[in-house]
C-alpha positions as a LaTeX table, in Angstrom:
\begin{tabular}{lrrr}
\hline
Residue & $x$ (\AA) & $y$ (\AA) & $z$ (\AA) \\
\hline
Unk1 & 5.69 & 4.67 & 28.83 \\
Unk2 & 4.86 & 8.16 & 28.48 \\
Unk3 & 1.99 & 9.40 & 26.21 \\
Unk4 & 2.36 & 11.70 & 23.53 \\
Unk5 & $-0.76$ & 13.77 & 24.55 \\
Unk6 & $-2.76$ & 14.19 & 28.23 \\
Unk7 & $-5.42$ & 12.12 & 28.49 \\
Unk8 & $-7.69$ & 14.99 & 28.81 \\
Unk9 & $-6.77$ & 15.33 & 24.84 \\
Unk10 & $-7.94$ & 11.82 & 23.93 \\
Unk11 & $-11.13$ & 11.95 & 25.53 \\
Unk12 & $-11.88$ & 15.21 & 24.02 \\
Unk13 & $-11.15$ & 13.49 & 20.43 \\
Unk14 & $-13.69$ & 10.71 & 21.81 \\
Unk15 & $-16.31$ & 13.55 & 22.30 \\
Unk16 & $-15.82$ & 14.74 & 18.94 \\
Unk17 & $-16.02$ & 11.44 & 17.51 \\
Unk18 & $-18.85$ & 10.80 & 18.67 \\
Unk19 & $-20.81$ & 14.06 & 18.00 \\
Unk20 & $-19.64$ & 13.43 & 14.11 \\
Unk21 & $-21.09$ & 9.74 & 14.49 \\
Unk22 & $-24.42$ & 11.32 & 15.71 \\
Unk23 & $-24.62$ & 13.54 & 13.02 \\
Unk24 & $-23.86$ & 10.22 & 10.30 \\
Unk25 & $-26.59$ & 8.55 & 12.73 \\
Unk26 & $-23.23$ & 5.58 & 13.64 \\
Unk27 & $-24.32$ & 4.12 & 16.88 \\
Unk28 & $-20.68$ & 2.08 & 17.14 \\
Unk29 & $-17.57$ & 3.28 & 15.03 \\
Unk30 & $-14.83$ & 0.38 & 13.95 \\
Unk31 & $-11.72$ & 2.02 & 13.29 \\
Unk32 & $-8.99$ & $-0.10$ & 11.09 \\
Unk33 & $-6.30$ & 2.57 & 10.18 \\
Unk34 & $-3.89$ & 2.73 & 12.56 \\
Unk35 & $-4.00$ & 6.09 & 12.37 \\
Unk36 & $-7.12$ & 6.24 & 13.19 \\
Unk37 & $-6.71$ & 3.71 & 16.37 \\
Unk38 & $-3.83$ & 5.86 & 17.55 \\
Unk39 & $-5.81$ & 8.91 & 17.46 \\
Unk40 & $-8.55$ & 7.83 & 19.37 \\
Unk41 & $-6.58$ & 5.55 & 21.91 \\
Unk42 & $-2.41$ & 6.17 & 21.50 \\
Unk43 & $-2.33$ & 2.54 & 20.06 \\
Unk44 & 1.04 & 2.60 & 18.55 \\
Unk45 & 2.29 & $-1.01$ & 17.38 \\
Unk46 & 3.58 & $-2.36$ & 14.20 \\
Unk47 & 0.46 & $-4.68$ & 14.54 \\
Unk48 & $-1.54$ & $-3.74$ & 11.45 \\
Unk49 & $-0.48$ & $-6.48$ & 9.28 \\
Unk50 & $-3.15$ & $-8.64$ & 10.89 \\
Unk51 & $-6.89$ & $-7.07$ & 11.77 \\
Unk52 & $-6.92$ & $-4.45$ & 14.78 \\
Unk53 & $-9.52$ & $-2.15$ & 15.46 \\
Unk54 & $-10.88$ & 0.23 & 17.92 \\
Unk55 & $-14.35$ & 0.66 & 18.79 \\
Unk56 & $-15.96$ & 3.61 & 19.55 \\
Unk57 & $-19.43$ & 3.55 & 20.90 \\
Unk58 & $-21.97$ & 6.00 & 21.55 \\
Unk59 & $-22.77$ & 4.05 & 24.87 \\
Unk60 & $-19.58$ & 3.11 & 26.33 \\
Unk61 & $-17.51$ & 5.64 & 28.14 \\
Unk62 & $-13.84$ & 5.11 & 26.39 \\
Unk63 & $-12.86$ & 3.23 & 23.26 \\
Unk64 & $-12.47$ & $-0.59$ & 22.93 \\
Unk65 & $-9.07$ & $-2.37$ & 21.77 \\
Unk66 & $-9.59$ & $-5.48$ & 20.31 \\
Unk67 & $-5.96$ & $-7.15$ & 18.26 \\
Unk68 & $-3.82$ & $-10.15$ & 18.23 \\
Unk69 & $-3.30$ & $-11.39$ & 21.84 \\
Unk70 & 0.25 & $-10.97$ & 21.65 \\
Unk71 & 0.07 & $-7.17$ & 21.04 \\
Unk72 & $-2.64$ & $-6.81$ & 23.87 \\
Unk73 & $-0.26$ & $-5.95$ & 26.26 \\
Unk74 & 1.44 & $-2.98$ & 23.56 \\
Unk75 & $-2.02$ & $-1.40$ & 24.18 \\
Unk76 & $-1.73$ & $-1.40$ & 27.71 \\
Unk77 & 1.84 & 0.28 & 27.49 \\
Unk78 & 0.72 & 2.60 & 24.83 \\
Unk79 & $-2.83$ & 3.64 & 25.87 \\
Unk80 & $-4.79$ & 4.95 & 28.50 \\
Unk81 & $-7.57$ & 1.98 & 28.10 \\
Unk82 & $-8.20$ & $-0.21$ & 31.04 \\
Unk83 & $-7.91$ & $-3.60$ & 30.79 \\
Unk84 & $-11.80$ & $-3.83$ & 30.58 \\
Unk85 & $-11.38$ & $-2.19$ & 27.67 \\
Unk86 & $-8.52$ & $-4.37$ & 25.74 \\
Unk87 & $-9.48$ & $-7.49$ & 23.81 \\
Unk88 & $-6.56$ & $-10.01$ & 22.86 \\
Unk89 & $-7.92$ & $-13.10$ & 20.14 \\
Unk90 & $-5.68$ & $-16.26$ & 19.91 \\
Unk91 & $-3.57$ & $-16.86$ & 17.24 \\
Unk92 & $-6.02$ & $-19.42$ & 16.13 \\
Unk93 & $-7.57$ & $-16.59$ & 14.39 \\
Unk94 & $-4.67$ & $-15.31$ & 12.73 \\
Unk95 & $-4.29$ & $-16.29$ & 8.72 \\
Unk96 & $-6.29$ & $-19.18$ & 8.78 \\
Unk97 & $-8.61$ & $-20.08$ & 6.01 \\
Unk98 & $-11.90$ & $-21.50$ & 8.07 \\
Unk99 & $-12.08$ & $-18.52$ & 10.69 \\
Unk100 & $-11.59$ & $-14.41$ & 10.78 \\
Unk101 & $-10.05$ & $-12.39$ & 13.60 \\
Unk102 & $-13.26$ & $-9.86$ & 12.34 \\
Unk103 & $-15.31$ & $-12.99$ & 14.45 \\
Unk104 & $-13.66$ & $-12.73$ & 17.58 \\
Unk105 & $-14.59$ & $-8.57$ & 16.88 \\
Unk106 & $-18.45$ & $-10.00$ & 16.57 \\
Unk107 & $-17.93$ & $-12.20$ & 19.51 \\
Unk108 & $-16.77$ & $-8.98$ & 21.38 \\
Unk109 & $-19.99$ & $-6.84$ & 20.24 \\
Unk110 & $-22.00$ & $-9.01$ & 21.08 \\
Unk111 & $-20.63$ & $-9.09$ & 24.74 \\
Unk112 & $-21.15$ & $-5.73$ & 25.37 \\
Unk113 & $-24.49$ & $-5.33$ & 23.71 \\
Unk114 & $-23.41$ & $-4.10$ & 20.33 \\
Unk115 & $-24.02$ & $-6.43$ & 18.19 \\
Unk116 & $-28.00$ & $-4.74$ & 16.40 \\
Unk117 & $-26.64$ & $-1.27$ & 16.74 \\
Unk118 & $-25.95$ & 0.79 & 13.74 \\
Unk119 & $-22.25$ & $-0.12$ & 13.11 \\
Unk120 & $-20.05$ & 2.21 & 10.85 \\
Unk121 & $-16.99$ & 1.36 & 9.59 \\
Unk122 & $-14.07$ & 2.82 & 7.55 \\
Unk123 & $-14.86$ & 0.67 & 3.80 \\
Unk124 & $-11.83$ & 2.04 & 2.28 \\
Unk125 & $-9.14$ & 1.81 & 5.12 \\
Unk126 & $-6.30$ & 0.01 & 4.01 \\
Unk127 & $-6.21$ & $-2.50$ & 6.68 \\
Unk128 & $-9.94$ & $-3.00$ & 6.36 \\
Unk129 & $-10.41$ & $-6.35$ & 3.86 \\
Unk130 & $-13.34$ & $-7.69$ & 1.80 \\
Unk131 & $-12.62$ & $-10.83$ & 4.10 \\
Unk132 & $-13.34$ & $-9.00$ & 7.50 \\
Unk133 & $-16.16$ & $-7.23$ & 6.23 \\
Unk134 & $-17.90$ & $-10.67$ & 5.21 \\
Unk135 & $-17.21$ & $-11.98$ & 8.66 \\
Unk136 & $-18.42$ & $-8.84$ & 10.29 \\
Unk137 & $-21.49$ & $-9.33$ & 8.39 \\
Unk138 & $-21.87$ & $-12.84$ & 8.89 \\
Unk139 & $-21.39$ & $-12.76$ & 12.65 \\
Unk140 & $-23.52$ & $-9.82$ & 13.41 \\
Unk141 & $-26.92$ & $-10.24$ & 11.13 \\
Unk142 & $-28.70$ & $-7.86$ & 13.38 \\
Unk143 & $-26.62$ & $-4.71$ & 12.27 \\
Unk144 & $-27.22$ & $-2.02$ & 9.81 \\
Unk145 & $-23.68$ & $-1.24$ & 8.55 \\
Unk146 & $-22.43$ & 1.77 & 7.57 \\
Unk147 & $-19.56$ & 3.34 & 5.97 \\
Unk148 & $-17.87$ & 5.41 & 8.47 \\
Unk149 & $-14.89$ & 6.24 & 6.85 \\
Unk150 & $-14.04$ & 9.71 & 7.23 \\
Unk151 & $-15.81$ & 9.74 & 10.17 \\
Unk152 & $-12.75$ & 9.80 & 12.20 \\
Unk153 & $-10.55$ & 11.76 & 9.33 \\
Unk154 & $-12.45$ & 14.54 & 9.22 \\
Unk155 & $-12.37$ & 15.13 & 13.28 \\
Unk156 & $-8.85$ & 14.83 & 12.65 \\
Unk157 & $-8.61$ & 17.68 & 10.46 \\
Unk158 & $-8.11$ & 20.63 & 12.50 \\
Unk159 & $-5.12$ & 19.86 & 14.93 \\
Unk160 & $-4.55$ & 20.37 & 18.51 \\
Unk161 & $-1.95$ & 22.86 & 20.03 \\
Unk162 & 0.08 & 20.09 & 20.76 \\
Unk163 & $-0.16$ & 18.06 & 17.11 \\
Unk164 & 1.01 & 21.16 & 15.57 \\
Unk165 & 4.08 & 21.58 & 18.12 \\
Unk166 & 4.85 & 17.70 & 17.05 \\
Unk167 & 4.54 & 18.79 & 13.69 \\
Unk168 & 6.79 & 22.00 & 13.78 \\
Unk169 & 9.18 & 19.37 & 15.39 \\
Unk170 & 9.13 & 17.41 & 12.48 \\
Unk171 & 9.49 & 20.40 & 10.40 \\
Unk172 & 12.55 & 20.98 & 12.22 \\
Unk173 & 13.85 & 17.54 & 11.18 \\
Unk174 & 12.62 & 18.01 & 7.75 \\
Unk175 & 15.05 & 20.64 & 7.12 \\
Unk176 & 18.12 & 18.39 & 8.62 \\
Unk177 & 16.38 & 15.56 & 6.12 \\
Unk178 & 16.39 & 17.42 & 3.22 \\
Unk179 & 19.80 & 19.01 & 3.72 \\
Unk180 & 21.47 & 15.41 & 4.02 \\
Unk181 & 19.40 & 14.36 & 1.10 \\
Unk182 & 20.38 & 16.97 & $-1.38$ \\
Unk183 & 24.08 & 16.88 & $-0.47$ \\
Unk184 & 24.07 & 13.09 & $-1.08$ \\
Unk185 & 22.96 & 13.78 & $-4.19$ \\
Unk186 & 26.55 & 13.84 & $-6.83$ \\
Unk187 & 27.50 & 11.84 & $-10.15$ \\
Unk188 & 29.06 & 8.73 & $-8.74$ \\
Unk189 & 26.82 & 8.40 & $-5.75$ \\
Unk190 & 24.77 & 5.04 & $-5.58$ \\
Unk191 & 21.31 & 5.85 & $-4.67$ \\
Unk192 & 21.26 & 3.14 & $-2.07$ \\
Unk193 & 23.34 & 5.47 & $-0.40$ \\
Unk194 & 21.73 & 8.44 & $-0.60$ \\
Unk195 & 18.78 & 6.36 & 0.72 \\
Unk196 & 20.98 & 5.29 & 3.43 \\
Unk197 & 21.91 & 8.36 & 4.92 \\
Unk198 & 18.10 & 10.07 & 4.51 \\
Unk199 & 17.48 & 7.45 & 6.83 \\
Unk200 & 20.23 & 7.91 & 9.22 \\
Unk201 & 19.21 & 11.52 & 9.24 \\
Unk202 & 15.26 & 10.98 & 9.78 \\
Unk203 & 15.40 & 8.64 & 12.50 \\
Unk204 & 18.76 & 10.12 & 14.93 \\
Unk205 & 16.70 & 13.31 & 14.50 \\
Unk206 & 18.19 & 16.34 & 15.81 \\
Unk207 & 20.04 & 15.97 & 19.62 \\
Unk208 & 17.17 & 16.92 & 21.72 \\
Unk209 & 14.33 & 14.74 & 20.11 \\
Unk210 & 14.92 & 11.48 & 17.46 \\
Unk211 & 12.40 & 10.78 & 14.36 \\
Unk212 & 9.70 & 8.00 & 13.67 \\
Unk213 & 9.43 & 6.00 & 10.62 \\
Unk214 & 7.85 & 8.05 & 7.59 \\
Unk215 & 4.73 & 6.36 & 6.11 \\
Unk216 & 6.31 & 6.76 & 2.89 \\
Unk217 & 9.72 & 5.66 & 2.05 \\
Unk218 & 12.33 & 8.16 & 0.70 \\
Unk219 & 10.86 & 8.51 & $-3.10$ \\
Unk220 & 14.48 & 9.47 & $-5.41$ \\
Unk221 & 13.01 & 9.01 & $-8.70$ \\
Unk222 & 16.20 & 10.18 & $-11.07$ \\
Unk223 & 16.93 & 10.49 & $-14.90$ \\
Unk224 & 13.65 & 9.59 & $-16.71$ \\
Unk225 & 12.23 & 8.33 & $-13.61$ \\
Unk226 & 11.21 & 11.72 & $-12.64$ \\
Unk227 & 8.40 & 11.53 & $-15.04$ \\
Unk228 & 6.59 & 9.86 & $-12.45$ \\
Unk229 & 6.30 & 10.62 & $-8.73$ \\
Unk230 & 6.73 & 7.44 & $-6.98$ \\
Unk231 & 10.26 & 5.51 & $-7.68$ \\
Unk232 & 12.19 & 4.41 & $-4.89$ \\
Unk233 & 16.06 & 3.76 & $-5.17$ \\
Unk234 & 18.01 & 1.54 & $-6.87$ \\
Unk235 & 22.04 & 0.68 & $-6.38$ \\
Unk236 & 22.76 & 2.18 & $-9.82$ \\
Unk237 & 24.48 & 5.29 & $-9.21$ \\
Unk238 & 23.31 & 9.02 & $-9.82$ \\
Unk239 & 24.88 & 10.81 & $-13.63$ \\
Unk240 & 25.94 & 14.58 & $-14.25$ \\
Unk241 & 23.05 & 15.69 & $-16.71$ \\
Unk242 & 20.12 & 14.21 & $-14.99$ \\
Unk243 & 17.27 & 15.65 & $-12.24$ \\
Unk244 & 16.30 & 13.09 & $-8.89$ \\
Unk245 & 13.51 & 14.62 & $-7.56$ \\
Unk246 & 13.57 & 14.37 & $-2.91$ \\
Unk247 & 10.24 & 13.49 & $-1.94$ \\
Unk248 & 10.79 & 13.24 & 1.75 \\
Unk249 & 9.25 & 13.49 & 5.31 \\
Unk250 & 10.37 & 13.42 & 9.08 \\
Unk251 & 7.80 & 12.60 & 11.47 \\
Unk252 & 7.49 & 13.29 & 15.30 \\
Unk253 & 4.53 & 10.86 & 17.07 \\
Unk254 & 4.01 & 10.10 & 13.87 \\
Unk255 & 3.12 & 13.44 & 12.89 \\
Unk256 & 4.69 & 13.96 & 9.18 \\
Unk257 & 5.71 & 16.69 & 7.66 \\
Unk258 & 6.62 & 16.18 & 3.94 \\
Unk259 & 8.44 & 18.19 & 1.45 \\
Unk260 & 9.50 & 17.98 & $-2.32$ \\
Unk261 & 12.76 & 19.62 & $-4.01$ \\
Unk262 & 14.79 & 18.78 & $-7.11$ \\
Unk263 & 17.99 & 18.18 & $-7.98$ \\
Unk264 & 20.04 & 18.83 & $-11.36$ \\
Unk265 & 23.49 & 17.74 & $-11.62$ \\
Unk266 & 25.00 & 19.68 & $-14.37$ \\
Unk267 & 23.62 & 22.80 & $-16.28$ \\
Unk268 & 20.06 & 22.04 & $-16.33$ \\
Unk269 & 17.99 & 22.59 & $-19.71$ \\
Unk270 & 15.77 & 25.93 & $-20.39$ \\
Unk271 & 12.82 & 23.35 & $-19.91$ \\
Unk272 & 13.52 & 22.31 & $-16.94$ \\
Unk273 & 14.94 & 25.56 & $-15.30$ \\
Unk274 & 12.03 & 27.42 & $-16.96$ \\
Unk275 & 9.24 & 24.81 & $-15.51$ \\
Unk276 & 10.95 & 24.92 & $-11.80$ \\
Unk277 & 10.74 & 28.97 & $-12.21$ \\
Unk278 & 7.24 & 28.86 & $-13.02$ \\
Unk279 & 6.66 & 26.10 & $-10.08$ \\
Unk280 & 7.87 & 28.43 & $-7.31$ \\
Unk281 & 6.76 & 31.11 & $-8.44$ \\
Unk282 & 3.05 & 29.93 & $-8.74$ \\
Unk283 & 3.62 & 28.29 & $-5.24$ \\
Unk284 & 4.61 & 31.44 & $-3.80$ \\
Unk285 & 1.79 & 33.26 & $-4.83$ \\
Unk286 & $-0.63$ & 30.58 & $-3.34$ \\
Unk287 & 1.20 & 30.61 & $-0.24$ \\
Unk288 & 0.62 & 34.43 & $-0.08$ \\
Unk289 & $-3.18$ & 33.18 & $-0.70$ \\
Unk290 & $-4.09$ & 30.33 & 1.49 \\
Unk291 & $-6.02$ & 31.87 & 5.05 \\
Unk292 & $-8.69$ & 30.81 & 6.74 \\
Unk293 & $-12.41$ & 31.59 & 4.59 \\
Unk294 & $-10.72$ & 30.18 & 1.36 \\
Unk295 & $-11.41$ & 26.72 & $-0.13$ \\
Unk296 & $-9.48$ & 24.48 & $-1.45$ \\
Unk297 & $-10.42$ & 24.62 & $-5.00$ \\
Unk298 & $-9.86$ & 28.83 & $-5.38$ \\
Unk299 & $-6.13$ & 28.07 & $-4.01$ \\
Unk300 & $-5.88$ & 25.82 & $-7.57$ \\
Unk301 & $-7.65$ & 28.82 & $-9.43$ \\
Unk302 & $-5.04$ & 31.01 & $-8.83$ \\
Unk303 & $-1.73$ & 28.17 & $-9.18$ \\
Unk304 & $-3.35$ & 27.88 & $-12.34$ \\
Unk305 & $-2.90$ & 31.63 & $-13.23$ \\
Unk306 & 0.58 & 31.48 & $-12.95$ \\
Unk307 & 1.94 & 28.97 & $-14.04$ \\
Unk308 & $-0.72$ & 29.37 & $-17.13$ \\
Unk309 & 2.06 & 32.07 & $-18.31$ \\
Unk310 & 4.86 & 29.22 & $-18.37$ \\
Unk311 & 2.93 & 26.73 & $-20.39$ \\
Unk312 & 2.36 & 23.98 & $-17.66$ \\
Unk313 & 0.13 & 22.06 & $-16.98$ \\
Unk314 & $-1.36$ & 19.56 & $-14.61$ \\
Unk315 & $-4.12$ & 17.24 & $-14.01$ \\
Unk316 & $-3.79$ & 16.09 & $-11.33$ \\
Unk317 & $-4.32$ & 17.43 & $-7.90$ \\
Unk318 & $-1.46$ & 19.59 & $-5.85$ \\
Unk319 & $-1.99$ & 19.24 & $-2.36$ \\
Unk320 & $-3.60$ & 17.07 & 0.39 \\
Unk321 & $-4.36$ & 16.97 & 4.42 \\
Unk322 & $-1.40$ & 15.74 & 6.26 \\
Unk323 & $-1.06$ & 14.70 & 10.10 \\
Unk324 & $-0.29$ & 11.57 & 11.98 \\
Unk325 & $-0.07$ & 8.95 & 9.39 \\
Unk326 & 0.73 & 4.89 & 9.16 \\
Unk327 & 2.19 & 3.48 & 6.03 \\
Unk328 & 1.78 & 3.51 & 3.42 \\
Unk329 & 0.39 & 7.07 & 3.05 \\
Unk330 & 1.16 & 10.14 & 4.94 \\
Unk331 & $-2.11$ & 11.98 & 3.66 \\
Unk332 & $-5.00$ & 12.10 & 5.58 \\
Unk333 & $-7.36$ & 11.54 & 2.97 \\
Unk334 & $-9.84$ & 14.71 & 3.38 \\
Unk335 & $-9.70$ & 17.66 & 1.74 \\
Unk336 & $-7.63$ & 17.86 & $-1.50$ \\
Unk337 & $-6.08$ & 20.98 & $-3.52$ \\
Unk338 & $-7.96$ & 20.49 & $-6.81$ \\
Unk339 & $-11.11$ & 22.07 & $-8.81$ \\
Unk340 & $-14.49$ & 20.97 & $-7.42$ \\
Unk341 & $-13.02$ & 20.88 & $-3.39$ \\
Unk342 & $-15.01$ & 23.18 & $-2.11$ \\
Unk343 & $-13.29$ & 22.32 & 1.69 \\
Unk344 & $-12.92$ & 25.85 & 3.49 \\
Unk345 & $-9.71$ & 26.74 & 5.47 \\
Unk346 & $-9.71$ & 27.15 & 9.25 \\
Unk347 & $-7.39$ & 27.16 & 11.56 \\
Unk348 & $-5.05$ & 24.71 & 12.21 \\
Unk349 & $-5.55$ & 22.56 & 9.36 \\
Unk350 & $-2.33$ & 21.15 & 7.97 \\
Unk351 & $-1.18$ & 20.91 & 4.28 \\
Unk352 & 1.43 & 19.24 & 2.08 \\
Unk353 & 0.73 & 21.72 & $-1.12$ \\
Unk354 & 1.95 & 19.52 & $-3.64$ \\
Unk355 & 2.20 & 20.61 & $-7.16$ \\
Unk356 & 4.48 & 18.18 & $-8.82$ \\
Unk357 & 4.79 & 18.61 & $-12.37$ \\
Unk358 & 5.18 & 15.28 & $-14.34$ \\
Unk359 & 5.92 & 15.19 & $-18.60$ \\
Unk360 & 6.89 & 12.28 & $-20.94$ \\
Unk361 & 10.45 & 11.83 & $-19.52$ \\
Unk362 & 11.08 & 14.27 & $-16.88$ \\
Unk363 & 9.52 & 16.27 & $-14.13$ \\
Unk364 & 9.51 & 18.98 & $-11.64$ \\
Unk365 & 8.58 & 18.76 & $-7.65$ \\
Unk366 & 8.99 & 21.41 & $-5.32$ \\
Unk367 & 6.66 & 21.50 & $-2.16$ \\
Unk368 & 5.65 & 23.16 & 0.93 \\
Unk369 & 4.25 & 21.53 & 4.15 \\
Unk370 & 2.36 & 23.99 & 5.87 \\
Unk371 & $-0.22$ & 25.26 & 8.75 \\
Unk372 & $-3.13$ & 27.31 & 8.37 \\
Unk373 & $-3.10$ & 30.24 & 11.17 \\
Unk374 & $-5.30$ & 32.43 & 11.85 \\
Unk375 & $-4.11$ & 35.13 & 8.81 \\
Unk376 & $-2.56$ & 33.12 & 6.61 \\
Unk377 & $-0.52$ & 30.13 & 6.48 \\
Unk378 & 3.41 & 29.37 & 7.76 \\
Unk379 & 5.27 & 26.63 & 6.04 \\
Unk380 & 6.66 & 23.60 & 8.99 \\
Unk381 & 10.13 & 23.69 & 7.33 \\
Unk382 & 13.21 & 26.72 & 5.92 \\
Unk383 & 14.03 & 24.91 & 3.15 \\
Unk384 & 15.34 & 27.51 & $-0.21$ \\
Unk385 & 12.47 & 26.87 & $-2.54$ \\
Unk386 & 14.29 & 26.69 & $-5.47$ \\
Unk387 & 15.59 & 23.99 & $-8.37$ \\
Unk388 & 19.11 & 22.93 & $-6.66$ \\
Unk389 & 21.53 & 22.66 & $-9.51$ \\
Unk390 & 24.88 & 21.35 & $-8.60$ \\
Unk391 & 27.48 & 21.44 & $-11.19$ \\
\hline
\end{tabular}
C-alpha cells in the first residue's frame, strides 16, 4: 500500500513534534486521536473504538504503535514503522472489566525505558477515557503526567505542500458534493434520499481520484430544524415553504474540506432573504480581510461590522482550523474565529469560516473553506455564495 506522503514528510512532523514537546518540557507524547496517530505515523484503521495510541519519544528514533493485535498488521500496511516499533495486545484486554488495554501501553513503557519520564498526553481527545488514564496512572507510578493535548494539533496547523494539494482535491469534490446536494433538495424528496446520493457523490469522487468518509455526517437540518446546526436526516420528506440548510464535506486522505449553503423552496421571507444578504456580504468582506499578520479575533471585528447594519447577531464563534480529521469532528481544535483569539495568520493554515446564523425557529449557513497564502486567502471550493431559492 502506497503512502499518502514520503516518508521524508513524516519524520519531519516527528522533528517538529518533538521540538514542541521540548518546549512543554514532554519527555514521551501519547497520542489517542486518530488524527493525531495518522499524522505522526499514516495509521489509518477504523480501530479507534478500542484504545490505540502512538508514542512519541524524545529518545527513540521513530514513533511507537501500540493497538489491538488484530489491527497490528493494518499498521504495518499503512505505516512506515518497523515491526520493532508495532505493539499488538490480546483481546484479553479488550472491554473487560478487571484489566485496561492502557496496561499493556504501561507494560510497553516500561520495556523501553519510559516508564519515570515525563509523559504527556492528549486529556481531552475523544478516544482518550477517564478509564485509561487511571490505568496509565496506576501502572506507571514513577511518571509525572502531563497534558499534551495540543501538542500535536498545533504542529499540525500550518500544512505541508502536499496536505494542501489533498485538500484542494477535496475542494474539488466539495463542489461535485454540494451540487448533488442542492439539486436533491425539492418538495416531495425524502431526506433519506438526499442523504443517499450526498453520499454516493462524496465517496465515487470525481473519475480520477474517489473520496474518504467525512468525520461528520451530511447535517440537512430543514423546516424549524434549521434553528440549530446539527440535525441529521430523517425519511420525512422535504415541503415548498421551508429552508434545509447543506452542511457538508469531501475529504481526500482524510483531509476535509467543509462548506455550508442554504436552501429555500418557495419564495423565501424578507427575514430570511435579508439575513442570507447580510451573511455573504459580511463573509465577503472578511474574505477580502484574512492574510497572513492578522489574528483571528480582528477577522470577527470586522464580520461584526457588517452584518451589525442587518441586525444579526451571533454568539457563538464563526470559524475553526480544519485538516485531516477522524469522526466525529472535522475541526482541528486550535485556533477559533471569535473575540479573545488572538491566533495570528501564516501561511498555509487552513479554515472552515463558519458563520452560521441560528434564531428561535430558523437559520442561515453559508460558509467558506479556505487557505491562507501568502497575500491573502483562496477559498478550496467554486461554490455561488448565495441563499439558493428554488421555486
Amino acid at each position: 500500500m502506497t503512502l499518502p506522503f514520503e516518508k521524508h514528510e513524516y519524520l519531519d512532523r516527528i522533528d517538529r513534534v518533538k521540538r514542541a514537546m521540548e518546549n512543554e518540557g514532554i519527555e514521551v507524547l501519547i497520542s489517542a486521536d486518530p488524527a493525531n496517530m495518522n499524522y505522526l505515523t499514516g495509521y489509518d484503521g477504523w480501530s479507534f473504538y478500542v484504545p490505540q495510541v502512538v508514542v512519541t519519544a524524545l529518545a527513540e528514533p521513530e514513533p511507537i504503535w501500540i493497538g489491538r493485535g488484530i489491527d497490528a498488521n493494518g499498521a504495518r500496511v499503512t505505516t512506515f514503522l518497523g515491526d520493532s516499533s508495532i505493539y499488538g495486545y490480546s483481546d484479553d484486554y479488550v472491554q473487560k472489566r478487571d484489566c485496561h488495554a492502557m496496561d499493556f501501553v504501561a507494560d510497553v513503557l516500561r520495556e523501553r525505558g519510559l516508564a519515570s519520564k515525563r509523559i504527556g498526553v492528549e486529556m481531552d481527545a475523544y478516544y482518550y477515557s477517564a478509564a485509561g488514564h487511571a490505568a496509565l496512572q496506576q501502572g506507571l507510578p514513577n511518571a509525572t503526567f502531563l497534558n499534551g493535548h495540543w501538542v500535536v494539533r498545533w504542529v499540525r496547523n500550518v500544512k505541508s505542500d502536499m496536505e494542501i494539494q489533498y485538500m484542494k482535491q477535496a475542494g474539488r469534490l466539495m463542489e461535485l458534493v454540494m451540487q448533488v446536494g442542492v439539486a436533491h433538495i425539492s418538495a416531495g424528496v425524502r431526506q433519506c434520499d438526499a442523504a443517499a446520493a450526498i453520499y454516493q457523490a462524496q465517496i465515487s469522487g470525481m473519475g480520477d481520484f474517489g473520496g474518504d468518509y467525512t468525520a461528520i455526517c451530511p447535517m440537512l437540518p430543514t423546516g424549524v430544524g434549521t434553528s440549530t446546526p446539527h440535525l441529521t436526516w430523517s425519511d420525512e420528506t422535504f415541503r415548498e415553504g421551508e429552508a434545509t440548510i447543506l452542511e457538508l464535506a469531501a475529504a481526500r486522505c482524510h483531509y476535509h474540506s467543509p462548506l455550508a449553503r442554504t436552501v429555500f423552496l418557495g419564495t423565501p421571507p424578507d427575514h430570511i432573504a435579508d439575513c442570507a444578504k447580510g451573511a455573504v456580504e459580511a463573509l465577503e468582506t472578511v474574505l477580502d480581510v484574512i492574510k497572513p499578520g492578522v489574528t483571528c479575533e480582528e477577522i470577527v471585528q470586522v464580520w461584526k461590522k457588517v452584518v451589525a447594519k442587518y441586525g444579526i447577531e451571533k454568539d457563538s464563534r464563526m470559524g475553526y482550523s480544519i485538516g485531516c480529521a477522524y469522526p466525529p469532528d472535522w475541526g482541528e481544535h486550535t485556533l477559533s474565529l471569535r473575540l479573545g483569539d488572538k491566533t495570528v495568520l501564516q501561511p498555509n493554515m487552513t479554515i472552515h469560516v463558519m458563520p452560521g446564523i441560528w434564531y428561535d425557529n430558523w437559520g442561515v449557513e453559508i460558509s467558506e473553506a479556505i487557505r491562507i497564502t501568502d497575500d491573502g486567502c483562496e477559498c478550496l471550493a467554486n461554490v455561488a455564495r448565495d441563499l439558493f431559492v428554488k421555486e
